[in-house]
GUBA-280330 format. One line per field, with one value per residue: x, y, z of N, C-alpha, C in turn; residue number from 1; residue in three letters. Coordinates in Angstrom, 3 decimals, decimal comma. Layout:
% residues N
nx = (X; ...)
ny = (Y; ...)
nz = (Z; ...)
cax = (X; ...)
cay = (Y; ...)
caz = (Z; ...)
cx = (X; ...)
cy = (Y; ...)
cz = (Z; ...)
resi = (NUM; ...)
resn = (ala; ...)
***
This chain:
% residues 184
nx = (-1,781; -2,822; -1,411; 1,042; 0,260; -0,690; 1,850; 3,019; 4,653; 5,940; 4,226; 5,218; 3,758; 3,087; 0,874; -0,163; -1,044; -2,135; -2,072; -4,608; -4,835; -5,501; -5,868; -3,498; -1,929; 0,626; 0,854; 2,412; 3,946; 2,809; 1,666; 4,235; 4,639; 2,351; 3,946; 6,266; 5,185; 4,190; 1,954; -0,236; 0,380; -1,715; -3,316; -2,221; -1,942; -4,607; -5,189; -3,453; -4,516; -7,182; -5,690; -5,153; -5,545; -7,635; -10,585; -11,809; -14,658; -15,749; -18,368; -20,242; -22,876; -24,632; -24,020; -21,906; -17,783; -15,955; -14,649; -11,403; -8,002; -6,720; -4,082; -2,803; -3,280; -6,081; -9,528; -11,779; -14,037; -14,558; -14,566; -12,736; -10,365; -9,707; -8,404; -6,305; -4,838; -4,221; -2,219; -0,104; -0,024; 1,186; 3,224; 4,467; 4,947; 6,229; 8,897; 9,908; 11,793; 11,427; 11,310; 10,172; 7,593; 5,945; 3,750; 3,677; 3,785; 6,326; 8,458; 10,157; 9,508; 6,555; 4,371; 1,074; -1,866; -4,312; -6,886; -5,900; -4,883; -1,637; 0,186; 2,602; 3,985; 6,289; 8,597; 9,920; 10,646; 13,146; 12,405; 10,650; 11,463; 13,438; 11,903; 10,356; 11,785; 12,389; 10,315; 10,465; 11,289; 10,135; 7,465; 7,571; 8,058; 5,740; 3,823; 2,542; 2,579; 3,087; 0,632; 1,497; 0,186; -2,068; -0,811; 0,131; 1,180; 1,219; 1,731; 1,718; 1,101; 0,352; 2,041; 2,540; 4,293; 4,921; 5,348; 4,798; 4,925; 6,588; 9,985; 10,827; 12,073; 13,515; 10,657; 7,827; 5,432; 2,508; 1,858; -0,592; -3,429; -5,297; -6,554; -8,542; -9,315; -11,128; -12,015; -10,257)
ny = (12,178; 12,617; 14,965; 12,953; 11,154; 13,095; 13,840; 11,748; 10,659; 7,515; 6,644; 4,082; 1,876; 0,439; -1,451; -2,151; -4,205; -5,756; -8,301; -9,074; -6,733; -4,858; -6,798; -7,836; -5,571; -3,983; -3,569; -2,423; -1,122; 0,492; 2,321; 3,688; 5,089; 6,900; 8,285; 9,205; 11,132; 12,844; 13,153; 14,175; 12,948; 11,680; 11,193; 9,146; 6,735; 6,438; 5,032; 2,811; 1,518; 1,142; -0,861; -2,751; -5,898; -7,558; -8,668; -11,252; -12,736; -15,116; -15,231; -18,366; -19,018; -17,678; -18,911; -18,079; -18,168; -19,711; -17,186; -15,314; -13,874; -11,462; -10,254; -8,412; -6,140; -4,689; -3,388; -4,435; -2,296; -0,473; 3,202; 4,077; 2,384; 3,323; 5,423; 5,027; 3,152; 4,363; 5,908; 4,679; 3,896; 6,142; 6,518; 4,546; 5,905; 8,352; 7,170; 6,211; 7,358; 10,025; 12,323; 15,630; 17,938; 19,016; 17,057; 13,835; 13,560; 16,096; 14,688; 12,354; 9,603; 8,720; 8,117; 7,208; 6,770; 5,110; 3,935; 0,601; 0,293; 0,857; 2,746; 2,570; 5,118; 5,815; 7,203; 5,604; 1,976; 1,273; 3,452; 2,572; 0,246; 0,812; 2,706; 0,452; -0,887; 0,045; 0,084; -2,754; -3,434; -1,517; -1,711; -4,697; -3,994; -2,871; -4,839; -5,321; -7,590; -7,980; -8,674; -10,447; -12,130; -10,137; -7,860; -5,827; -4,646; -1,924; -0,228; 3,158; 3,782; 2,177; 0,066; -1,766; -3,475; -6,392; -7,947; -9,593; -9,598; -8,324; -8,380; -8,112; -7,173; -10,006; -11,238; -12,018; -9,770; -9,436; -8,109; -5,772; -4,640; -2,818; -1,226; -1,925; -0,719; -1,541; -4,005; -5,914)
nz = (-16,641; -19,357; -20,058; -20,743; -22,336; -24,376; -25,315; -25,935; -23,570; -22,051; -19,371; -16,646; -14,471; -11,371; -9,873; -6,906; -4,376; -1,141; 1,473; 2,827; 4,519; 6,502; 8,930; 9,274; 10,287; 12,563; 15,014; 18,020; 15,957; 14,632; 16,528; 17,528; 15,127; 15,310; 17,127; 16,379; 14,241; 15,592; 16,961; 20,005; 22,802; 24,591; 22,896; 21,762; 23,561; 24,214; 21,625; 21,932; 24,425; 23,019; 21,696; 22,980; 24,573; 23,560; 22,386; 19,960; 18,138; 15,744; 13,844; 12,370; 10,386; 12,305; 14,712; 17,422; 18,067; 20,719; 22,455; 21,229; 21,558; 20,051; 18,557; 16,480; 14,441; 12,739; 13,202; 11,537; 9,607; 11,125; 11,251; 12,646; 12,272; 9,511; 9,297; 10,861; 9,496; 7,428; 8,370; 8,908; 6,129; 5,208; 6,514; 4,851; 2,184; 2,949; 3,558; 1,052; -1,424; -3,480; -5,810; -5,148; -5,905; -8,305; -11,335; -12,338; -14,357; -14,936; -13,336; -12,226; -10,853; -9,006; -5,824; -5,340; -3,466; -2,343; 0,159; 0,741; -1,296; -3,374; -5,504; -8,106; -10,031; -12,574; -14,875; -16,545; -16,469; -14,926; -12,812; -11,467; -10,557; -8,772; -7,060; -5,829; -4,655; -2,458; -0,604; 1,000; 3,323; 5,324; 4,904; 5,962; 8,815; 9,072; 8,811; 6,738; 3,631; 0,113; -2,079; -4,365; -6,567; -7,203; -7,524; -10,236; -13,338; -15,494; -18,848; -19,968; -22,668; -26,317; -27,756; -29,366; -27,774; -26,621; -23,892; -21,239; -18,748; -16,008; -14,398; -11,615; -8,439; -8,275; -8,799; -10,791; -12,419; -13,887; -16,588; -17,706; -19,748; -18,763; -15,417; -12,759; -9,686; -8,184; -9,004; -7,755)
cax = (-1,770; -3,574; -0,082; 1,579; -0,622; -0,814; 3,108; 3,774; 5,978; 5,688; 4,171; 5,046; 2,345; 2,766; -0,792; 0,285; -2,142; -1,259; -2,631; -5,044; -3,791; -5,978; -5,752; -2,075; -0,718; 1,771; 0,102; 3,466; 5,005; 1,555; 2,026; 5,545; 4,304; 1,753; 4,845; 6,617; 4,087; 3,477; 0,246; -0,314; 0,738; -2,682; -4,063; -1,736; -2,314; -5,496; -5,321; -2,835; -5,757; -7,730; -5,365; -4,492; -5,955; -8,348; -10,648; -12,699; -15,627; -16,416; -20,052; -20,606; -24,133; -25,564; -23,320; -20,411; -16,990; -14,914; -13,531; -9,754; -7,292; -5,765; -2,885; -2,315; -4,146; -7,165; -11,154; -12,240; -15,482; -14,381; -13,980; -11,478; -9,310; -9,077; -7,551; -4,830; -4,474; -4,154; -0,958; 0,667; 0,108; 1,893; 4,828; 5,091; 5,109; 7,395; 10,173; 10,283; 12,938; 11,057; 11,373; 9,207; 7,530; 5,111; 3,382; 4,415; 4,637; 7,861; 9,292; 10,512; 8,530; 5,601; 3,222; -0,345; -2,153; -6,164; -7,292; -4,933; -3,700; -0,530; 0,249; 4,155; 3,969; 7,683; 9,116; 10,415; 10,804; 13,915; 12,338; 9,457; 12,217; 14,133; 10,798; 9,681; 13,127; 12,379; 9,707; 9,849; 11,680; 9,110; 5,808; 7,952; 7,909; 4,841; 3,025; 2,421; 3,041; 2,481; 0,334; 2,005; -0,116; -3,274; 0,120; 0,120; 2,497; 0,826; 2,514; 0,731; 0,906; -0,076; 3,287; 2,711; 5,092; 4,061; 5,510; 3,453; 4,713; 7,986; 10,320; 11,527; 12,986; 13,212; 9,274; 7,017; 4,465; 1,931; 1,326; -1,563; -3,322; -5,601; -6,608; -10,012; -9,026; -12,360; -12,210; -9,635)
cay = (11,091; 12,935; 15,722; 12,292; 10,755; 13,936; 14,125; 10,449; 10,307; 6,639; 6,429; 2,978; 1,598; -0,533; -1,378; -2,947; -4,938; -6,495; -9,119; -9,036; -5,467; -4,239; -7,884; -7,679; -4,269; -4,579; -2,370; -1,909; 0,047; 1,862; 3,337; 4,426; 6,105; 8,048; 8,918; 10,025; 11,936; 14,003; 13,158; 14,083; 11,588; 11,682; 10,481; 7,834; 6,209; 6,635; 4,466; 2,234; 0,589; 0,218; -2,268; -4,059; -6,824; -7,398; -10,421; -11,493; -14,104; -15,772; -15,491; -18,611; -19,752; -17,497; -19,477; -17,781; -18,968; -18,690; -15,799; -15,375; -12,630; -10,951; -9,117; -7,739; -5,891; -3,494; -3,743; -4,109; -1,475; 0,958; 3,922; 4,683; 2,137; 3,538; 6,574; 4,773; 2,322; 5,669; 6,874; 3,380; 4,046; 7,807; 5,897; 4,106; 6,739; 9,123; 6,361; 6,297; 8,915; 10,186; 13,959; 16,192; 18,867; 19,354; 15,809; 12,826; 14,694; 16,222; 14,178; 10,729; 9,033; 9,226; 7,147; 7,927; 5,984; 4,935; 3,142; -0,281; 0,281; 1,734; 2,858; 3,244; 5,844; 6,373; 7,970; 4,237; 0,833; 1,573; 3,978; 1,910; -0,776; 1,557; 2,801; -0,678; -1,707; 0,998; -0,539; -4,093; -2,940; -0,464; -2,818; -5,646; -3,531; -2,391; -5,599; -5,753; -7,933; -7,566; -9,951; -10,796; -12,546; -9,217; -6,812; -6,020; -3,447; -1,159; 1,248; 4,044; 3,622; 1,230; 0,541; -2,897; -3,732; -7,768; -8,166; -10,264; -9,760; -7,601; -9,087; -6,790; -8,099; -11,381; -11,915; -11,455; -9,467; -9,695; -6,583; -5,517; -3,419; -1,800; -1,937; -1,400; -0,985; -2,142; -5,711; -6,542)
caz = (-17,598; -20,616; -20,825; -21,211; -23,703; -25,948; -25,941; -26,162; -22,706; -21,368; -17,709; -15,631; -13,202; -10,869; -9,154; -5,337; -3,654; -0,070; 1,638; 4,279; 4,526; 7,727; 10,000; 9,734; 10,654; 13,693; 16,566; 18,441; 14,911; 14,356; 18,132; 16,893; 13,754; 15,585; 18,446; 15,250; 13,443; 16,931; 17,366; 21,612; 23,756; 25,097; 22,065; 21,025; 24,477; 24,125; 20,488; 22,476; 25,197; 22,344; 20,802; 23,784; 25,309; 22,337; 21,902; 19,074; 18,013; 14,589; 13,524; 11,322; 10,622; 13,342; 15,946; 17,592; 18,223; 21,454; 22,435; 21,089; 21,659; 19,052; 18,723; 15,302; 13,027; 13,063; 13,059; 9,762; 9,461; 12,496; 10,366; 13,109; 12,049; 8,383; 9,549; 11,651; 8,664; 6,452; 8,798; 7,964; 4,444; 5,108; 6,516; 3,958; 1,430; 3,750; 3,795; -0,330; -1,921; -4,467; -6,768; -4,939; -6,812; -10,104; -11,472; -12,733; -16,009; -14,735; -12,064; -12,742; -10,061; -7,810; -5,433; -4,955; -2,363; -2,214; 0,872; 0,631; -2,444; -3,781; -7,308; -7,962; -11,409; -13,145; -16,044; -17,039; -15,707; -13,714; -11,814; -10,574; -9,371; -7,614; -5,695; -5,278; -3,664; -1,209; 0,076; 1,440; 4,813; 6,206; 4,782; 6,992; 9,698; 9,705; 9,257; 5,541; 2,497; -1,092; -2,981; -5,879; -7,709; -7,599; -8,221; -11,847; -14,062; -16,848; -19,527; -20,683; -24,232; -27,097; -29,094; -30,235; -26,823; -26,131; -22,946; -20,625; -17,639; -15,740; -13,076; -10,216; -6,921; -8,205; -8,838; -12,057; -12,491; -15,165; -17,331; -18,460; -20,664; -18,283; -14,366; -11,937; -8,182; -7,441; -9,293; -7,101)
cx = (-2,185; -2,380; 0,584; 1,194; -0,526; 0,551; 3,750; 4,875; 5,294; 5,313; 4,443; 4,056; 2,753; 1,651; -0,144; -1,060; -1,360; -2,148; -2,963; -4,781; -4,539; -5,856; -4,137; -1,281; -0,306; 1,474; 1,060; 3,886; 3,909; 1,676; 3,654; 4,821; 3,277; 2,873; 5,396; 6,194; 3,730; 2,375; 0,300; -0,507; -0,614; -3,617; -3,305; -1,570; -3,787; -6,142; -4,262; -3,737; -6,561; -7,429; -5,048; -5,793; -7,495; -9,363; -11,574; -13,496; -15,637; -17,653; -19,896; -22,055; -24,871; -25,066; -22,016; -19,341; -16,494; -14,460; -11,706; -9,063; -7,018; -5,002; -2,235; -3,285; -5,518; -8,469; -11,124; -13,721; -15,107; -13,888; -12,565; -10,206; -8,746; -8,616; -6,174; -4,232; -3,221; -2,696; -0,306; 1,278; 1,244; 3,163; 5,317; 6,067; 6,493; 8,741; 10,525; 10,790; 11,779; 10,991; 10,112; 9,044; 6,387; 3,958; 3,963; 4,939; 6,269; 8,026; 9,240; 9,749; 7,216; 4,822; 2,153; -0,788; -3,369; -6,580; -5,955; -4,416; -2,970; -0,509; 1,614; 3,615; 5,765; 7,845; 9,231; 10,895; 11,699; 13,475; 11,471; 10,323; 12,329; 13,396; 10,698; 10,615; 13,525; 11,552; 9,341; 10,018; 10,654; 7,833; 6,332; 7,424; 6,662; 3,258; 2,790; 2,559; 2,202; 2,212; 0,793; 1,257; -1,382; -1,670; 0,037; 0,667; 1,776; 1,617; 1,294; 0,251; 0,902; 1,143; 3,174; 3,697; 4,427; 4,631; 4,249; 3,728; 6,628; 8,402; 10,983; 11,448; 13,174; 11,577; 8,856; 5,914; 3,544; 1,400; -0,036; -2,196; -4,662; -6,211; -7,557; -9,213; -10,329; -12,741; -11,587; -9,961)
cy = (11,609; 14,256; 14,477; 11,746; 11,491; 14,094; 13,306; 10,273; 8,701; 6,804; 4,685; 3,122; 0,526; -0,753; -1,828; -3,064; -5,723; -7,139; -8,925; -7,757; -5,168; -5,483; -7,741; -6,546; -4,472; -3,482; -1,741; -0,551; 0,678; 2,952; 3,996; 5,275; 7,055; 8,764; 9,968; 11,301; 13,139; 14,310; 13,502; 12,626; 10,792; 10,441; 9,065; 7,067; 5,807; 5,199; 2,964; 0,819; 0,631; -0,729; -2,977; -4,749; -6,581; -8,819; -10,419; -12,730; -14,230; -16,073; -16,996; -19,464; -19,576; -18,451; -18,581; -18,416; -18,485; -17,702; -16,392; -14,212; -12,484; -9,587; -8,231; -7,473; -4,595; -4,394; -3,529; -3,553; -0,839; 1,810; 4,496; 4,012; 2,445; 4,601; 6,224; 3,493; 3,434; 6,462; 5,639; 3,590; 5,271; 7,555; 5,310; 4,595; 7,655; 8,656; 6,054; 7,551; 8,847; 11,597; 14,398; 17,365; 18,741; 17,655; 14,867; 12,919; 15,076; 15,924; 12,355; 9,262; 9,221; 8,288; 7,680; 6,243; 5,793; 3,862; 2,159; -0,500; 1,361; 1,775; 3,330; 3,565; 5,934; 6,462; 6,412; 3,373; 0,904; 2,346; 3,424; 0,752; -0,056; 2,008; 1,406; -1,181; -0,907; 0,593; -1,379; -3,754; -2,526; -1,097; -3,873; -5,213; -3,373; -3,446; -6,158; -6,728; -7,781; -8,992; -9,892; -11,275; -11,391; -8,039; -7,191; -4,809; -3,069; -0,145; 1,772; 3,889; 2,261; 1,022; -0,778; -3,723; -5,294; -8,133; -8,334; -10,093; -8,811; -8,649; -7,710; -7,824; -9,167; -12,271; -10,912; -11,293; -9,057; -8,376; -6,499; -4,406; -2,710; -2,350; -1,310; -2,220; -2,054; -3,436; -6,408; -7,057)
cz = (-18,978; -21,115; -21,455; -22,286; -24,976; -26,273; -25,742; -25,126; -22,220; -20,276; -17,219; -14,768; -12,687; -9,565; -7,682; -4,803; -2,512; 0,280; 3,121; 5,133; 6,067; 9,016; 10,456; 10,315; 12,462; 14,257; 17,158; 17,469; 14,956; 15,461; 17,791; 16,170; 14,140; 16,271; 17,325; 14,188; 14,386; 16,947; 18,997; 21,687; 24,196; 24,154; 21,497; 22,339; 24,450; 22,864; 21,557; 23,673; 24,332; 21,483; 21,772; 24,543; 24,354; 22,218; 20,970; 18,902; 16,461; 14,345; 12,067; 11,253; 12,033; 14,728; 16,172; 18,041; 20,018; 20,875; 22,146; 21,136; 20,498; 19,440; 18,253; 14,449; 13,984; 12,951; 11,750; 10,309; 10,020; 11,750; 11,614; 12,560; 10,361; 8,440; 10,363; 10,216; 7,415; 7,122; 8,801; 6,893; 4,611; 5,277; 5,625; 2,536; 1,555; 3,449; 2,365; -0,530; -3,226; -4,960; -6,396; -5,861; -8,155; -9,995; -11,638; -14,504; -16,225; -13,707; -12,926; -12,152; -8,978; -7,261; -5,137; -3,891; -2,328; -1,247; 0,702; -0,451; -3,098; -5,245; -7,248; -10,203; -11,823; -14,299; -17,153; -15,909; -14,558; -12,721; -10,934; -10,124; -8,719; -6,324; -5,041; -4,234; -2,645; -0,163; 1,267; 2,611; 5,391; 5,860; 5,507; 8,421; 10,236; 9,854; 8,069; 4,472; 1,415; -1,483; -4,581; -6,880; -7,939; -7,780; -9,700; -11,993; -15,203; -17,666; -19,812; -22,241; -24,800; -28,327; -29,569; -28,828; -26,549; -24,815; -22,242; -19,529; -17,657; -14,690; -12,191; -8,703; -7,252; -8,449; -9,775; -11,556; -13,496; -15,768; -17,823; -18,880; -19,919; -16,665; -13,785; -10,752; -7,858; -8,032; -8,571; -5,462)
resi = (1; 2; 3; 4; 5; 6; 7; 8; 9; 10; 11; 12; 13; 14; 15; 16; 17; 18; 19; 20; 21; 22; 23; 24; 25; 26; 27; 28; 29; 30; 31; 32; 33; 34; 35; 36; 37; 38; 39; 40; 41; 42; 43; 44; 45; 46; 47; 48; 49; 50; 51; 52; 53; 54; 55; 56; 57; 58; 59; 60; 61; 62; 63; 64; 65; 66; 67; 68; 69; 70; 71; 72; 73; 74; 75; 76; 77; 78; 79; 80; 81; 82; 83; 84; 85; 86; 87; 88; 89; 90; 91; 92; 93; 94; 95; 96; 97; 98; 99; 100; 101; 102; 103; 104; 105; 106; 107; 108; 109; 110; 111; 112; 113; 114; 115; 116; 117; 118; 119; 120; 121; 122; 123; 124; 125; 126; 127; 128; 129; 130; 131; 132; 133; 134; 135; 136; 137; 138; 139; 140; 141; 142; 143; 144; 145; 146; 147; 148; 149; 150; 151; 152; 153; 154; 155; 156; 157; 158; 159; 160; 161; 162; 163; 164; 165; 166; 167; 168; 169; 170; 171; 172; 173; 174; 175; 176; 177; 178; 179; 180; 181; 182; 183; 184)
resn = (unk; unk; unk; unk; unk; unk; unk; unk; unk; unk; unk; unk; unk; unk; unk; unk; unk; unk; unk; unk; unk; unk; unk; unk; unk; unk; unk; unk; unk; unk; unk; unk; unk; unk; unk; unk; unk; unk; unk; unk; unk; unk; unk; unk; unk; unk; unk; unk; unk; unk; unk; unk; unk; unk; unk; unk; unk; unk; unk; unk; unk; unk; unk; unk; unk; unk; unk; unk; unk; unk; unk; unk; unk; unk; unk; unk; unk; unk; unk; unk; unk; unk; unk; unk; unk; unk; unk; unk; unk; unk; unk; unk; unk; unk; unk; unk; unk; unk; unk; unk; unk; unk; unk; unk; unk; unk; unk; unk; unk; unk; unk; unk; unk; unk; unk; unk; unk; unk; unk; unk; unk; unk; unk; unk; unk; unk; unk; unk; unk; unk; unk; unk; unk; unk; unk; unk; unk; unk; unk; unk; unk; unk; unk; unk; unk; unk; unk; unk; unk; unk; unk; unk; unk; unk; unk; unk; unk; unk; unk; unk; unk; unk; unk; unk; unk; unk; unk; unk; unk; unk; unk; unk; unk; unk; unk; unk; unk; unk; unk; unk; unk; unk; unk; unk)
***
């Protein structure tokens, strides 16, 4: 970002935020994506009886709830499940065409990845559709959706540009002039 800055190239941002990102992921496709990944059999069996037959309680006010099954999604806190969350994310990434090689300096696009959120970087606007419209399929699949209204679109530079907001797929997203993962 600071080669781009000193030699005035535009970067695109688009921030991605999903919803409920660790309750929802689809257990069946996660057991794929390890099969795929060639993790031993051993072990993705292994990850397999600990998603099945699952039940959970509701603490509220020091009372618990019935037990309920669940069927989708991970433990929130089990650092195990942010490493199977984290080979989700890899699929996701994997299944985008994007110019391997160098930075985002020279390449036209790139995604970086931090816990549940995505960052689509490109040269210019078109290229951050084109990623984005790579997407929706394989975050369907795998359990995902994007929250639209915590997605937001940044340029790099200060040109006087007033745009308030981009559209891509059919839905706006509000630009702004700078972004903290961790407010969201």
């Amino acid at each position: 970002m600071g080669k781009a800055c000193e030699y005035k190239v535009d970067i695109h941002q688009l921030f991605i935020d999903y919803i409920q990102a660790y309750v929802t992921i689809n257990r069946a496709e996660l057991v794929e994506i390890m099969k795929k990944f060639g993790i031993p059999m051993k072990l993705v069996r292994l990850v397999r009886m600990t998603l099945t037959d699952t039940n959970s309680k509701v603490k509220i006010q020091r009372k618990l709830s019935p037990s309920f099954e669940t069927t989708i999604g991970l433990q929130q806190g089990d650092l195990f499940s942010t490493l199977l969350f984290n080979l989700c994310m890899e699929k996701i990434i994997r299944n985008v065409r994007i110019n391997p090689g160098g930075i985002i300096f020279n390449r036209t696009s790139q995604c970086l990845v931090y816990a549940d959120e995505v960052v689509i970087l490109g040269r210019t606007e078109g290229y951050i559709k084109r990623t984005l419209e790579e997407m929706p399929e394989i975050t369907r699949q795998i359990g995902l959706q994007m929250n639209d209204t915590k997605t937001k679109y940044m340029i790099n530079r200060q040109d006087g540009n007033k745009v308030k907001e981009i559209e891509m797929m059919g839905k706006r997203y509000e630009k702004v002039e700078s972004f903290n993962i961790w407010e969201q």
